[in-house]
PDB file of N, CA, C and O in Angstrom:
ATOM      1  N   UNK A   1       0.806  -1.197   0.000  1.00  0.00           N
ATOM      2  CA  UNK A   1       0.000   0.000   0.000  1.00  0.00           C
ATOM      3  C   UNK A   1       0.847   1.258   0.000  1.00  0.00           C
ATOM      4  O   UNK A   1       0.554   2.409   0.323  1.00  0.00           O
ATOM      5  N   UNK A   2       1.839   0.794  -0.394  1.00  0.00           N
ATOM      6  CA  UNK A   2       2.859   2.060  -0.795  1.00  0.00           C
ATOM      7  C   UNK A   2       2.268   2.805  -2.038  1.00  0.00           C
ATOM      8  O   UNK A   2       1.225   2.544  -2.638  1.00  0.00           O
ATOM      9  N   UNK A   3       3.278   3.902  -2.307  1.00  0.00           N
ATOM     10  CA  UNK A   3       3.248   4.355  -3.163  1.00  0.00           C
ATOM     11  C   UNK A   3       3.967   3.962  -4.530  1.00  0.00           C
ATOM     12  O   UNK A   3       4.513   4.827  -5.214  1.00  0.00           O
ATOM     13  N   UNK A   4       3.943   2.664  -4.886  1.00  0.00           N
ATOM     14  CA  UNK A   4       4.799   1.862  -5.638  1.00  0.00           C
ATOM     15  C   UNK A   4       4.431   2.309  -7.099  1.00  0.00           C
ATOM     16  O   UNK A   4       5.336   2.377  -7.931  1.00  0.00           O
ATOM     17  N   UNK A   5       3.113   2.624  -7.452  1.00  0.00           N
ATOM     18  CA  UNK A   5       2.702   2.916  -8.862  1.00  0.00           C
ATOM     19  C   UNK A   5       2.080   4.078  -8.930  1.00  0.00           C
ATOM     20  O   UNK A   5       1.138   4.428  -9.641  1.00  0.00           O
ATOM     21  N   UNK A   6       2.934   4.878  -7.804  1.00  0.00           N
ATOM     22  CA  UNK A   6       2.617   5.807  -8.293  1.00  0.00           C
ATOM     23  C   UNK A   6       1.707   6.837  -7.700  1.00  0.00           C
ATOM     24  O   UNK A   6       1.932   7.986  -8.081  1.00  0.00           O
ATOM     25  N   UNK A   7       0.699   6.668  -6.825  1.00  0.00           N
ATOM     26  CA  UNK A   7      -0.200   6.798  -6.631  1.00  0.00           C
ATOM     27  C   UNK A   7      -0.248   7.278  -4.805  1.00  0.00           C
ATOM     28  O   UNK A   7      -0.590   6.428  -3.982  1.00  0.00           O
ATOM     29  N   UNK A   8       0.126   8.674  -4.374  1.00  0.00           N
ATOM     30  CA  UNK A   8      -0.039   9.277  -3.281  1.00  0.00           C
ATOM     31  C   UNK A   8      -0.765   8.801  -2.361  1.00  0.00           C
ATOM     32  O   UNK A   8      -1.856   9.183  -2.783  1.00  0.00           O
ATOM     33  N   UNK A   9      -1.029   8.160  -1.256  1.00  0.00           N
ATOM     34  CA  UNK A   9      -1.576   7.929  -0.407  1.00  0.00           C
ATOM     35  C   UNK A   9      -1.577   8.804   1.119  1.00  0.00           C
ATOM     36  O   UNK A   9      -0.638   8.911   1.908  1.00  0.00           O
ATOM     37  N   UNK A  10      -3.228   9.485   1.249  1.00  0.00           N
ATOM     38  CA  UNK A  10      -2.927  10.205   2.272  1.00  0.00           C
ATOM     39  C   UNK A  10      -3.839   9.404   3.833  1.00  0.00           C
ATOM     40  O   UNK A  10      -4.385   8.303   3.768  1.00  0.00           O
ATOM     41  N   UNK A  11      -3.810  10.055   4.789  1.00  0.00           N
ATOM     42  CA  UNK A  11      -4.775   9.247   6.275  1.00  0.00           C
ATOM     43  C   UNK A  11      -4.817  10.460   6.557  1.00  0.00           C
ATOM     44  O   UNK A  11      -3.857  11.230   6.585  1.00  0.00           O
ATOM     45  N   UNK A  12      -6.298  10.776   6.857  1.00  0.00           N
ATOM     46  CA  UNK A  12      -7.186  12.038   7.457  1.00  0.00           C
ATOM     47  C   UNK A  12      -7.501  11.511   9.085  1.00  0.00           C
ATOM     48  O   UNK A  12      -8.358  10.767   9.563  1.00  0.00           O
ATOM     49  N   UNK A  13      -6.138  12.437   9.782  1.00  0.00           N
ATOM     50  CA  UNK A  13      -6.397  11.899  11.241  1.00  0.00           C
ATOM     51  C   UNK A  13      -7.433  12.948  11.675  1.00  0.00           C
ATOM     52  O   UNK A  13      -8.239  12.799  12.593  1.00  0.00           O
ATOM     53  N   UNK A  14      -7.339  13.718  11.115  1.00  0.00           N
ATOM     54  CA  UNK A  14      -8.838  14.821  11.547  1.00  0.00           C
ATOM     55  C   UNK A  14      -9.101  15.726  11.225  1.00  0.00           C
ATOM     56  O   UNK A  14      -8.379  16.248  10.376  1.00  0.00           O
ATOM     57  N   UNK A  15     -10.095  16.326  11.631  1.00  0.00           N
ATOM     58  CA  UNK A  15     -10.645  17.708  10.625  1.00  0.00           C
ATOM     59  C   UNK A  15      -9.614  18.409   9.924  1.00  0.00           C
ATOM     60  O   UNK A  15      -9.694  18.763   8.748  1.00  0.00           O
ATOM     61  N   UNK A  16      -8.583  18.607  10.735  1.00  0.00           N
ATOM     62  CA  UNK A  16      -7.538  19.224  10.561  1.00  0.00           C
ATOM     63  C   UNK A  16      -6.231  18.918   9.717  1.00  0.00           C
ATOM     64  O   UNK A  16      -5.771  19.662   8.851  1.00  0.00           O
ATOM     65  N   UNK A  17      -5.635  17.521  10.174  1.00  0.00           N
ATOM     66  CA  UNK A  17      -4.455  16.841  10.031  1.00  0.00           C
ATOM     67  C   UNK A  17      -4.339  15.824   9.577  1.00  0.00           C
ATOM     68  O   UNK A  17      -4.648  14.837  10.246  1.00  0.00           O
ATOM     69  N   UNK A  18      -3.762  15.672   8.029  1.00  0.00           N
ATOM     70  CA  UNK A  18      -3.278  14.769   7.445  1.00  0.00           C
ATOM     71  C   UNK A  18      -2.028  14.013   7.590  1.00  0.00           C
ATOM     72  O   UNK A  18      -1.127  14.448   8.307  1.00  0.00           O
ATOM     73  N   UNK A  19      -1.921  12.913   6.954  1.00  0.00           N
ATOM     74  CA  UNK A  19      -0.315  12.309   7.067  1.00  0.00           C
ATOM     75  C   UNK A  19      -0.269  11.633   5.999  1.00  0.00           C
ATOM     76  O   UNK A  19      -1.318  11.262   5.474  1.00  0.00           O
ATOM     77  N   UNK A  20       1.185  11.279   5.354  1.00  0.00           N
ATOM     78  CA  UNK A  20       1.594  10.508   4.525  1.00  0.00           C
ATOM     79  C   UNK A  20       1.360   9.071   4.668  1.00  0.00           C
ATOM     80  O   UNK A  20       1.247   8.474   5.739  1.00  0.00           O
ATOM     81  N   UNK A  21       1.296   8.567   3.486  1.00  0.00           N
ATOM     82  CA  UNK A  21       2.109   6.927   3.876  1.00  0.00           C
ATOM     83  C   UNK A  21       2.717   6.656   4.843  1.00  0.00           C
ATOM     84  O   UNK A  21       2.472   6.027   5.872  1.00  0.00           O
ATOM     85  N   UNK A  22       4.217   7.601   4.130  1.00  0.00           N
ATOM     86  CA  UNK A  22       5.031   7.469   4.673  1.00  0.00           C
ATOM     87  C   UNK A  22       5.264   7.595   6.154  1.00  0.00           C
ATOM     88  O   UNK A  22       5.768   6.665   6.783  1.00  0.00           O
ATOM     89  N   UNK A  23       4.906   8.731   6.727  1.00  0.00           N
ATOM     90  CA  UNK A  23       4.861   9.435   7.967  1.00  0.00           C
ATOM     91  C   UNK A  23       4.098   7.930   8.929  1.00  0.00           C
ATOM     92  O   UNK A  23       4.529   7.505  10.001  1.00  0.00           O
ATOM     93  N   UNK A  24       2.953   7.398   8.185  1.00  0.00           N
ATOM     94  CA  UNK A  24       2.422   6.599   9.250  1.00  0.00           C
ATOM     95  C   UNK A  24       2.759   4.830   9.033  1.00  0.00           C
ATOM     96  O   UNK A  24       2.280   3.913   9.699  1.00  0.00           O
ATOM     97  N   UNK A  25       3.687   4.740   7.937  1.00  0.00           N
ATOM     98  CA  UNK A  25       4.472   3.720   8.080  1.00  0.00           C
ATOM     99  C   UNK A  25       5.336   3.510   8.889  1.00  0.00           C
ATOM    100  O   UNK A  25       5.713   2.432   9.350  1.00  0.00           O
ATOM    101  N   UNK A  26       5.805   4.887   9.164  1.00  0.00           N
ATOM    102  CA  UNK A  26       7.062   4.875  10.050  1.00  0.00           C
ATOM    103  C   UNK A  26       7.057   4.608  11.299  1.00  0.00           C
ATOM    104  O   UNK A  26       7.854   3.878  11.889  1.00  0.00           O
ATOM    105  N   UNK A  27       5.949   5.327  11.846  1.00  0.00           N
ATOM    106  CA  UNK A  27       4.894   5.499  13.078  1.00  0.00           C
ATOM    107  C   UNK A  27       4.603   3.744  13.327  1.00  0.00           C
ATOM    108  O   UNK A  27       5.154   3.399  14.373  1.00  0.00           O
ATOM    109  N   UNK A  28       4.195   3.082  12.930  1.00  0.00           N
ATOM    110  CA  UNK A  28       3.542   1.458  13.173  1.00  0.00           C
ATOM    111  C   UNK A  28       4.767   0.760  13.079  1.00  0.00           C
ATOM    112  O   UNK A  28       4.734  -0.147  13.911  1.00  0.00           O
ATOM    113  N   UNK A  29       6.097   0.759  12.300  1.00  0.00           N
ATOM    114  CA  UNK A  29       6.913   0.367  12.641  1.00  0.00           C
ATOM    115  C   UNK A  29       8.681   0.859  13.453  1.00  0.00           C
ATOM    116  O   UNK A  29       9.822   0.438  13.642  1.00  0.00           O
ATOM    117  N   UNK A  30       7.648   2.186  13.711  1.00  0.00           N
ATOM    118  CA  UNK A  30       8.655   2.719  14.750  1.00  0.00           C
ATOM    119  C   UNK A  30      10.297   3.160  14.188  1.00  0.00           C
ATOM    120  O   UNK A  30      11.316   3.213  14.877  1.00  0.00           O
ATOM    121  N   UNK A  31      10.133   3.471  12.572  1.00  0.00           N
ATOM    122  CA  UNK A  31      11.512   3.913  12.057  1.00  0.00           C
ATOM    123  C   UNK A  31      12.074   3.098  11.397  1.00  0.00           C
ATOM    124  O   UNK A  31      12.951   3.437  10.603  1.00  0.00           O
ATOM    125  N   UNK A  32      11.545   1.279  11.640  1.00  0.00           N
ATOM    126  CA  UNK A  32      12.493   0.768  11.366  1.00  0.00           C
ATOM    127  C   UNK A  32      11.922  -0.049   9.415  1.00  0.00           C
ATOM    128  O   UNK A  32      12.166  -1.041   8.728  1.00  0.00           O
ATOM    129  N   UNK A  33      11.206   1.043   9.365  1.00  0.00           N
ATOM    130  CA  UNK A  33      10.859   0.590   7.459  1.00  0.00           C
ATOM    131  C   UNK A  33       9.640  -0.780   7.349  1.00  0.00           C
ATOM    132  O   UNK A  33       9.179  -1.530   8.209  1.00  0.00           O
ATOM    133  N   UNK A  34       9.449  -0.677   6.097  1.00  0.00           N
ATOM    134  CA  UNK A  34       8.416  -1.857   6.022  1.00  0.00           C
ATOM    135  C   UNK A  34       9.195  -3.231   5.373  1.00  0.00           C
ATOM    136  O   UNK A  34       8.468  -4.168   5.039  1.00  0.00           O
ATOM    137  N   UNK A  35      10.424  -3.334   5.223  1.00  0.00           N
ATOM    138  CA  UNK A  35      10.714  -4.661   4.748  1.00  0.00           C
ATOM    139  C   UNK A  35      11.511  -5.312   6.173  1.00  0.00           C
ATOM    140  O   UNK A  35      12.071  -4.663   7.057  1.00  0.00           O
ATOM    141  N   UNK A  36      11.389  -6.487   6.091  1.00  0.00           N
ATOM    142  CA  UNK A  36      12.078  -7.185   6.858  1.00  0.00           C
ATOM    143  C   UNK A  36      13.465  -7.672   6.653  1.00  0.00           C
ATOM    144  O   UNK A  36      14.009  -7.603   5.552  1.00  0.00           O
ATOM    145  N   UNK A  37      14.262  -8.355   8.115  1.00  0.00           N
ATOM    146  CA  UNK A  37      15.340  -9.170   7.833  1.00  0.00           C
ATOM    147  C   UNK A  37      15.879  -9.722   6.232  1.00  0.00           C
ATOM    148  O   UNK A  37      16.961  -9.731   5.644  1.00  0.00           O
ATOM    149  N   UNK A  38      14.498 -10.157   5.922  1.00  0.00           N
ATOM    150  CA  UNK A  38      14.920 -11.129   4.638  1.00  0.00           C
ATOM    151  C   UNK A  38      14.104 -10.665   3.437  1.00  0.00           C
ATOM    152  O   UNK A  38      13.440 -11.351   2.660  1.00  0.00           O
ATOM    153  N   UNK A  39      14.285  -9.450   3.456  1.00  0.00           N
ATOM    154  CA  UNK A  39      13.858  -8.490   2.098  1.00  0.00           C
ATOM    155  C   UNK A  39      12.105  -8.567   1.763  1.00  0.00           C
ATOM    156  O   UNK A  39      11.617  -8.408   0.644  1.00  0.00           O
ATOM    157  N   UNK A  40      11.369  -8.836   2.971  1.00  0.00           N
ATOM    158  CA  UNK A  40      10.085  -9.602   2.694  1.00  0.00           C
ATOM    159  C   UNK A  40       9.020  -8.163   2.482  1.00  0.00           C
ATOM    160  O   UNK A  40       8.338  -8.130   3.506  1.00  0.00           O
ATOM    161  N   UNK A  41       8.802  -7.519   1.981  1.00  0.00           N
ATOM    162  CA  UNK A  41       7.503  -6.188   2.479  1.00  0.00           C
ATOM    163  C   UNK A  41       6.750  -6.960   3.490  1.00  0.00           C
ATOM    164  O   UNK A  41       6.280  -8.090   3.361  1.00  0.00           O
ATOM    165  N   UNK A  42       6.707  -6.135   4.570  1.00  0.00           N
ATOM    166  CA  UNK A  42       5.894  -6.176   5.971  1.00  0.00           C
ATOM    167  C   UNK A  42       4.240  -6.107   5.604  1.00  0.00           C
ATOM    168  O   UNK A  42       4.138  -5.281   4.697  1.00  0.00           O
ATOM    169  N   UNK A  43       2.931  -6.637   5.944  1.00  0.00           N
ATOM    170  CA  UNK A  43       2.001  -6.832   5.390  1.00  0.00           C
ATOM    171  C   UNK A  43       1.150  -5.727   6.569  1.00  0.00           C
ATOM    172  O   UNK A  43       1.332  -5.997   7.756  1.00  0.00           O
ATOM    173  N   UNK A  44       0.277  -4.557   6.246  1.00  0.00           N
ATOM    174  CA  UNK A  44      -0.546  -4.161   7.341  1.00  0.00           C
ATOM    175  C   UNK A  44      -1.746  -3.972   7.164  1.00  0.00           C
ATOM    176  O   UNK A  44      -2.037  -3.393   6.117  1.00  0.00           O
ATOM    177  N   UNK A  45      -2.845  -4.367   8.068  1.00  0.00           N
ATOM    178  CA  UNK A  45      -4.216  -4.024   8.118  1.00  0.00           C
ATOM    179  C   UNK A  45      -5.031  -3.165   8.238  1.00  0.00           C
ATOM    180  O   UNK A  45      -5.307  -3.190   9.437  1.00  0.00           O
ATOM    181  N   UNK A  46      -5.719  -2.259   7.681  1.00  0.00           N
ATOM    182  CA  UNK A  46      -6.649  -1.575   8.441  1.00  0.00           C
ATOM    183  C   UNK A  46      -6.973  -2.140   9.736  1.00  0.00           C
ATOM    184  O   UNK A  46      -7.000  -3.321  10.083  1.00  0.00           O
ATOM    185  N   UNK A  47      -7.267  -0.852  10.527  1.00  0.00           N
ATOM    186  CA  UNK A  47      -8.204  -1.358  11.383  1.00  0.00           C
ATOM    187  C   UNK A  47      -9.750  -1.036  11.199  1.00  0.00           C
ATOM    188  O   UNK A  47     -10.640  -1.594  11.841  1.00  0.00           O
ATOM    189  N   UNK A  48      -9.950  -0.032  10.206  1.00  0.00           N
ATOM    190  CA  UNK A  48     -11.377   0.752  10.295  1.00  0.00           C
ATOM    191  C   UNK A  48     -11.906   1.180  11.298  1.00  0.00           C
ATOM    192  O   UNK A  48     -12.909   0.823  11.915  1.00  0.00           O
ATOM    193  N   UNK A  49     -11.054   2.119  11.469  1.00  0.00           N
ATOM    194  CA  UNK A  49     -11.689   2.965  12.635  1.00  0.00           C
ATOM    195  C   UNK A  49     -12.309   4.289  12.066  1.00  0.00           C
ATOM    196  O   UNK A  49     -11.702   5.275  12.483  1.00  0.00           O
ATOM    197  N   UNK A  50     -13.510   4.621  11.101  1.00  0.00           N
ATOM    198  CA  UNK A  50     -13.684   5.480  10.354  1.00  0.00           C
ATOM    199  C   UNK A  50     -14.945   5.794  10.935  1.00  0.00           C
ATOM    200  O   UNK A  50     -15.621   6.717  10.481  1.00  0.00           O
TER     201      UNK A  50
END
């Protein structure tokens, strides 16, 4: 759910404040990127909290 093709992805934390992908990829894995040890892309869920 990257931005792999291209395609901006934003999260409306509220009336106010948006975030990147990026910004909240970083955030769920705490800095340390979405691929793993063994080059794997890390898989994440919604939660739907909308």
């Amino acid at each position: 759910m990257t931005e792999k093709k291209g395609i901006p992805i934003k999260h409306i934390i509220s009336g106010l404040k948006i975030k990147s992908q990026q910004d909240v990829m970083n955030e769920l894995t705490k800095g340390k990127g979405t691929v793993d040890l063994f080059g794997q892309e890390l898989d994440f869920t919604s939660r739907k909290s909308y």
